[in-house]
C-alpha positions in Angstrom: 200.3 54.6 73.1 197.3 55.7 75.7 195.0 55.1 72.7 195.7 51.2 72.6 196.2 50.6 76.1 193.6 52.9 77.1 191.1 50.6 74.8 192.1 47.2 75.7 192.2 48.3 79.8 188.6 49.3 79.2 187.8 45.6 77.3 189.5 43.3 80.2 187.6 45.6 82.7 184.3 45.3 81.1 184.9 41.6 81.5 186.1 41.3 84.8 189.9 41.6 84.3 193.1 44.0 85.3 195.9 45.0 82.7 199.1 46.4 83.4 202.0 47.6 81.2 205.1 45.7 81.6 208.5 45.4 80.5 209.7 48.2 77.6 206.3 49.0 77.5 206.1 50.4 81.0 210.0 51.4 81.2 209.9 53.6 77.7 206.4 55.1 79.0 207.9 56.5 81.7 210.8 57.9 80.2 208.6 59.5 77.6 210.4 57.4 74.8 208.6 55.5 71.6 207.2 52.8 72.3 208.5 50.1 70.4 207.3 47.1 71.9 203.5 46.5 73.4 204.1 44.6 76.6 200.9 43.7 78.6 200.0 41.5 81.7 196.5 40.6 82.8 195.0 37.9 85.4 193.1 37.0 82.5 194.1 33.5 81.1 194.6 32.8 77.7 191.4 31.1 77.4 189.8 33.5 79.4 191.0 36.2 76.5 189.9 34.7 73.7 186.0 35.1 74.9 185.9 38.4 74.5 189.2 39.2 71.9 190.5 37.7 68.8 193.7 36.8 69.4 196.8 34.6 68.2 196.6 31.6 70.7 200.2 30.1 69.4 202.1 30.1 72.6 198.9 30.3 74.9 200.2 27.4 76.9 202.8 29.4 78.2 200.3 32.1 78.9 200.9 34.4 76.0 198.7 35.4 73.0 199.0 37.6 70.5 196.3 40.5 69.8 196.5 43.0 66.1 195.2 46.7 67.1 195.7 49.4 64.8 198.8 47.7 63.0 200.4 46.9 65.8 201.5 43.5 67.3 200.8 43.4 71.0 201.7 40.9 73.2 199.5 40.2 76.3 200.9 37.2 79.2 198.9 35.6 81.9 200.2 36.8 85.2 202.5 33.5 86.2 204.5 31.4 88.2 207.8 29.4 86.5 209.3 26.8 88.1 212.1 23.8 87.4 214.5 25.8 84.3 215.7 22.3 83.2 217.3 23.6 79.6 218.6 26.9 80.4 215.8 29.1 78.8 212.1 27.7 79.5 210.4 26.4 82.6 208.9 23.4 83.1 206.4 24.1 84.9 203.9 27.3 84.9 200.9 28.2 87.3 198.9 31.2 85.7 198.1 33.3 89.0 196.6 36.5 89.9 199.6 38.4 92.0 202.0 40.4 90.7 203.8 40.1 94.1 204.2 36.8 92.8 204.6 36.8 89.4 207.3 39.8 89.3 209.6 37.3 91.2 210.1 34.9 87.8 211.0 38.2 86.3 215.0 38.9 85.2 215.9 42.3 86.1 213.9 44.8 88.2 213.4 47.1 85.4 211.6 44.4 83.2 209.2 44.2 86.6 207.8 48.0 86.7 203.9 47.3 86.8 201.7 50.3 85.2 197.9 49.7 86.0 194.7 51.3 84.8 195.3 54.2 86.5 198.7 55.1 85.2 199.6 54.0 89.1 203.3 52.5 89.6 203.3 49.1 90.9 206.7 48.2 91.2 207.4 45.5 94.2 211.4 45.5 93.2 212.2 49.0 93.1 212.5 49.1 89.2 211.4 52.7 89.1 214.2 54.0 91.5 216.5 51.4 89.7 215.9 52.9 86.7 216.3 56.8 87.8 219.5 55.7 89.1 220.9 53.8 86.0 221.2 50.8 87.5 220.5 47.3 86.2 220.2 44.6 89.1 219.0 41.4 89.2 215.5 40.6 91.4 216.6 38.0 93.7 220.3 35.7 93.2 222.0 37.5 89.9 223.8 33.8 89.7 220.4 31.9 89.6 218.8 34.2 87.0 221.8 33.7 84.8 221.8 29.9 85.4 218.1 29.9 84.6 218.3 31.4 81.4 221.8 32.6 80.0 220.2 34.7 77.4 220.0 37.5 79.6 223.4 38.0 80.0 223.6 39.7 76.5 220.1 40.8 77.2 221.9 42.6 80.2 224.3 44.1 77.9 221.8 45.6 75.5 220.2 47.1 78.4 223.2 48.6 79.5 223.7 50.1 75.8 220.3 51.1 74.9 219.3 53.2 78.8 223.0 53.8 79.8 222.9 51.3 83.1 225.4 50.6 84.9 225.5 46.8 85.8 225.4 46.2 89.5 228.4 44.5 90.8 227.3 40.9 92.0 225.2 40.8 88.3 228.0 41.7 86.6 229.9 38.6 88.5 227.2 36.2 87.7 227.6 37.6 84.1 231.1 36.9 84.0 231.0 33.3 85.7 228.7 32.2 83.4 229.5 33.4 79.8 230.4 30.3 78.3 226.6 28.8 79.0 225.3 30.8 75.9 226.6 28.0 74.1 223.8 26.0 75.4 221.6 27.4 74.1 219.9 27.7 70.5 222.2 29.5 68.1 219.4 31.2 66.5 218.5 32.9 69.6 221.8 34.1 70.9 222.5 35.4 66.9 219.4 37.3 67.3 220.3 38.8 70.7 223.5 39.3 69.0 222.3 41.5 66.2 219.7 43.7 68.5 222.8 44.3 70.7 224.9 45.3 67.3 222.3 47.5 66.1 222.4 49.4 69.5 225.9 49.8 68.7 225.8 51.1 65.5 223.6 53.4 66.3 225.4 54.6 69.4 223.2 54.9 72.9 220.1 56.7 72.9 219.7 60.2 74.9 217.4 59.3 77.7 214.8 62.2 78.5 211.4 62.2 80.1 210.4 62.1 83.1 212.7 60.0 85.2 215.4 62.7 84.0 
């Protein structure tokens, strides 16, 4: 894992840009666990990327692109702001920006919003880290406006819960229970897929967490 993100800290730096681990990425780093998942942010913008990588520009309107490194598929998002969730799962409107004290806010649980620079420093404005000692899973900001936003993460909440043994923190769980029924909003193909990563967990019983949050 240091050997890829190591490399690509050293190309956005040469040109003028930060990367940080996010996400799984970050979370599994710390807890010394496979990575599974390659989870970057930059203030670099997708068009600002493809000067100086070859990357998969798909889905670079919404700030993400895709970059191929030693087999594997890494995902790297402009540093953003959403606004205006119109149809339950995507914004209408996104600013690419430079602060994480900023973008972590858009973000669905605090331990999806632990920052990992250059460095190996912890930047973690919502307390992820701690969160995540303490096996908890909380919302950043209103649990019932992060549901209503995008009800996907209710089962994405339950995974969590499975796969790093999280307790679900009380108002969350609420909003999770209010709000069930607006999975059938949205696109069947995503809820089965959430479905069948949350099955797998299952069938596999919960993973031991060890490392260094232990």
């Amino acid at each position: 894992m240091n050997e890829i993100f190591d490399y690509l800290k050293s190309v956005f730096n040469e040109n003028g840009f930060r990367l940080y681990m996010i996400g799984s990425c970050s979370r599994d780093f710390l807890l010394n666990r496979q990575i599974k998942d390659y989870d970057f942010v930059t203030d670099a913008t997708p068009n600002d990327i493809s000067k100086f990588l070859k990357v998969d520009q798909t889905f670079a309107k919404f700030g993400t692109v895709k970059f191929k490194f030693q087999g594997e598929l890494i995902d790297i998002v402009t540093l953003r702001k959403e606004e205006n969730y119109l149809d339950y799962r995507h914004p209408s409107k996104i600013t690419f920006i430079k602060d994480i004290n900023v973008d972590y806010l858009r973000r669905d649980f605090t331990i999806n919003a632990i920052y990992i620079d250059e460095n190996y420093q912890i930047i973690d404005p919502s307390g992820g880290f701690n969160d995540l000692k303490n096996k908890i899973l909380r919302a950043i900001g209103d649990p019932l406006e992060r549901i209503k936003e995008d009800p996907l993460r209710i089962l994405r909440a339950e995974r969590f819960k499975l796969e790093y043994n999280l307790q679900i923190e009380k108002s969350l769980e609420e909003a999770i229970k209010l709000n069930y029924s607006l999975l059938n909003k949205l696109n069947p193909n995503k809820v089965k897929l959430e479905l069948q990563k949350l099955e797998k967990l299952k069938e596999g019983g919960q993973n031991e967490i060890r490392g260094k949050c232990s």
